[in-house]
N, C-alpha and C positions, 0 to 999 in steps of 0.2 A: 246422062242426066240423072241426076238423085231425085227419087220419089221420098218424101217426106210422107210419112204418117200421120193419121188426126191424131196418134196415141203420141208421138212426139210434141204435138202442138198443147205447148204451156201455155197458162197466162204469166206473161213476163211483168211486172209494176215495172215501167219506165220512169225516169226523173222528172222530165216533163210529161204529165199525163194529157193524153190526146183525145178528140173530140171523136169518137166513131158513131157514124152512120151506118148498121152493119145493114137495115131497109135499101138505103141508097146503097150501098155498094152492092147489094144484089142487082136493083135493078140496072146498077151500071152493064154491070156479065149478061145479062139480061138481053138487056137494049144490045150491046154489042154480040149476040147472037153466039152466046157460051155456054154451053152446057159445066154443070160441075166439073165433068170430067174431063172436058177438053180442056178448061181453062186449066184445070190440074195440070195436066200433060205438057200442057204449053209454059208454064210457071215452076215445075217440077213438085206440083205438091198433090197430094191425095185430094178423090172430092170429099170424103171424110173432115176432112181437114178446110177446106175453104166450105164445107158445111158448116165447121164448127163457128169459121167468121160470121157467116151470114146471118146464123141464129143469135149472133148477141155471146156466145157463150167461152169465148176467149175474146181479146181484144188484140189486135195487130201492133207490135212493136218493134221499133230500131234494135232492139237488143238483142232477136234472134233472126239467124239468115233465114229462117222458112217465114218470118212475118216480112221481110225487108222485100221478100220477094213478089208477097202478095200488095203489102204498100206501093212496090215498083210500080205493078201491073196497074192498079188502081191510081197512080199520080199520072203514069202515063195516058191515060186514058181519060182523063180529066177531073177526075175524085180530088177532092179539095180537104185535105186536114186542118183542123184548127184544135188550136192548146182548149183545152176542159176549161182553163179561164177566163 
């Protein structure tokens, strides 16, 4: 499994810009009882990096596989996206 780095982790501008919860999405890792770093491991991405979601400070998008992987995690788990409009 490929560990992605937070220094990988771009903000990508998607075409459709997406509504993120990056509060909610912590507590989702949270409630479902994830440490940064597990859920890292599990996702294959650094906690670095799903730090950087959680703070606000990049935004998760279709357009890279290290965000498709953390949107995975987070649709699977019952995180609800909605368009910014």
């Amino acid at each position: 499994m490929e560990i992605i780095n937070a220094s990988e982790a771009v903000e990508i501008k998607s075409e459709e810009p997406i509504k993120f919860d990056y509060n909610r999405a912590k507590l989702l890792r949270v409630e479902k009882g994830f440490t940064q770093i597990e859920l890292g491991k599990i996702i294959g991405l650094s906690n670095q990096a799903i730090s950087l979601y959680e703070k606000g400070s990049i935004i998760p998008s279709e357009n890279t596989e290290k965000s498709r992987k953390y949107i995975g995690w987070l649709k699977d788990n019952g995180y609800e996206f909605k368009s910014s409009e």
